[in-house]
N, C-alpha and C positions, 0 to 999 in steps of 0.2 A: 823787457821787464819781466822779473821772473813774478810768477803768478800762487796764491796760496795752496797750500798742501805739496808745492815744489822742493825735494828736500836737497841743501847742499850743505857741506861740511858735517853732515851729519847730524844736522837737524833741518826741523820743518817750518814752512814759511806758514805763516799766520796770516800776516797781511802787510802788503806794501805802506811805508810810511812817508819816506819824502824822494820826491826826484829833481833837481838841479843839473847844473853844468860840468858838476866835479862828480859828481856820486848818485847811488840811488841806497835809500835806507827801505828795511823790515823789519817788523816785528816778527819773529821765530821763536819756535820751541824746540829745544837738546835733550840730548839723553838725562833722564833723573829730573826730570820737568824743570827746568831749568829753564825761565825768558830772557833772552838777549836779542840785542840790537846785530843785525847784519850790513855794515857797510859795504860796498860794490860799486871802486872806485871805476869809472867811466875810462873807459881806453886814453892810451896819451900817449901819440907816437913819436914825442920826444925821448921820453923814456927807449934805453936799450935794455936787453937782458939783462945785462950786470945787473941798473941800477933798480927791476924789479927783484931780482934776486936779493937784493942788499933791505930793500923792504923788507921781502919775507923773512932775514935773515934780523933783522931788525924787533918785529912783532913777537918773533918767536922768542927773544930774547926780554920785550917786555912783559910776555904771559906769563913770565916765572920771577918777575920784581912784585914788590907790595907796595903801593901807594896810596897814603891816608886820602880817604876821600875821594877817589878816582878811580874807576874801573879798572882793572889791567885786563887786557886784551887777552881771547879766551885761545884763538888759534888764528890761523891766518892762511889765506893759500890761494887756487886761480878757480873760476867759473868760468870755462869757455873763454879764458884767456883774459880775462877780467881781475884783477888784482881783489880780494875780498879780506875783511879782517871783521872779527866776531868777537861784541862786547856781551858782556853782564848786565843786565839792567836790574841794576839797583833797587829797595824798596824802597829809598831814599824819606826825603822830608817833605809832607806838607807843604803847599803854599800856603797855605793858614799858619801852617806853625812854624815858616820862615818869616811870613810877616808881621807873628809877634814877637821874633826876634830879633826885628831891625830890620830887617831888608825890606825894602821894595823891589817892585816885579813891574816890567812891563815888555809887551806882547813887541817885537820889532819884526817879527815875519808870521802869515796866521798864510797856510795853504798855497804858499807859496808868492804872495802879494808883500812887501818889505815894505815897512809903513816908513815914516820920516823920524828922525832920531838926531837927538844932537850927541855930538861926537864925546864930548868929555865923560873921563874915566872916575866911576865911585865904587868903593869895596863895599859901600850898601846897598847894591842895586844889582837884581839878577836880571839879565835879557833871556826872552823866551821865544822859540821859533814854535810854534805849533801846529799841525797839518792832521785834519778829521778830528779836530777835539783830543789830541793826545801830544804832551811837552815834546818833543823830540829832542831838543836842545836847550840848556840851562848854562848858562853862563856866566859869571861874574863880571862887574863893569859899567 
């Protein structure tokens, strides 16, 4: 687990925010004070070169698309052989002033405990993961 004031892709780690099975996320800071999210996809030795090359080859191709409403991914590349991609974090919306505009919100992961959820799908209703008091994930559904 990289640790804060660790800097890679060229910017500085602030503070770890989620670790799981797939990935470990941070809060970071980039050049021109810029906060984005650092993903650090966890090794997978399925994976051959190609198909991590096809990633990076991938990333690098959506960090120069535009998409309403969705971060495009800022750069992408290895940590000690670690697959990494580095988003924008957004100044996004209010929970208040998402839920006075229809949506509901409710909490399905808080620090890593995944509470109980029924499965059916609503475009009013965001799912939120949250670890140390900060949204990590927003979701629609």
């Amino acid at each position: 687990m990289l640790e804060a004031g660790h800097t890679v892709l060229d910017c500085q780690i602030i503070k770890p925010l989620l670790v799981n099975d797939v990935y470990q996320s941070y809060l970071v800071n980039c050049p021109e004070s810029t906060v984005a999210k650092l993903f650090l996809l966890l090794p997978n030795p399925l994976l051959d070169q190609k198909q991590r090359q096809s990633f990076l080859d991938r990333v690098s191709w959506l960090s120069s698309q535009t998409f309403p409403y969705v971060g495009s991914p800022l750069k992408a590349g290895e940590i000690d052989g670690q697959l990494a991609c580095l988003y924008p974090c957004s100044q996004g919306t209010s929970l208040a002033q998402t839920s006075t505009a229809g949506f509901s919100a409710r909490i399905v992961e808080r620090n890593g405990e995944i509470f109980a959820m029924t499965l059916d799908y609503r475009e009013d209703r965001i799912n939120l993961t949250i670890a140390d008091d900060i949204v990590t994930v927003a979701q629609i559904g």
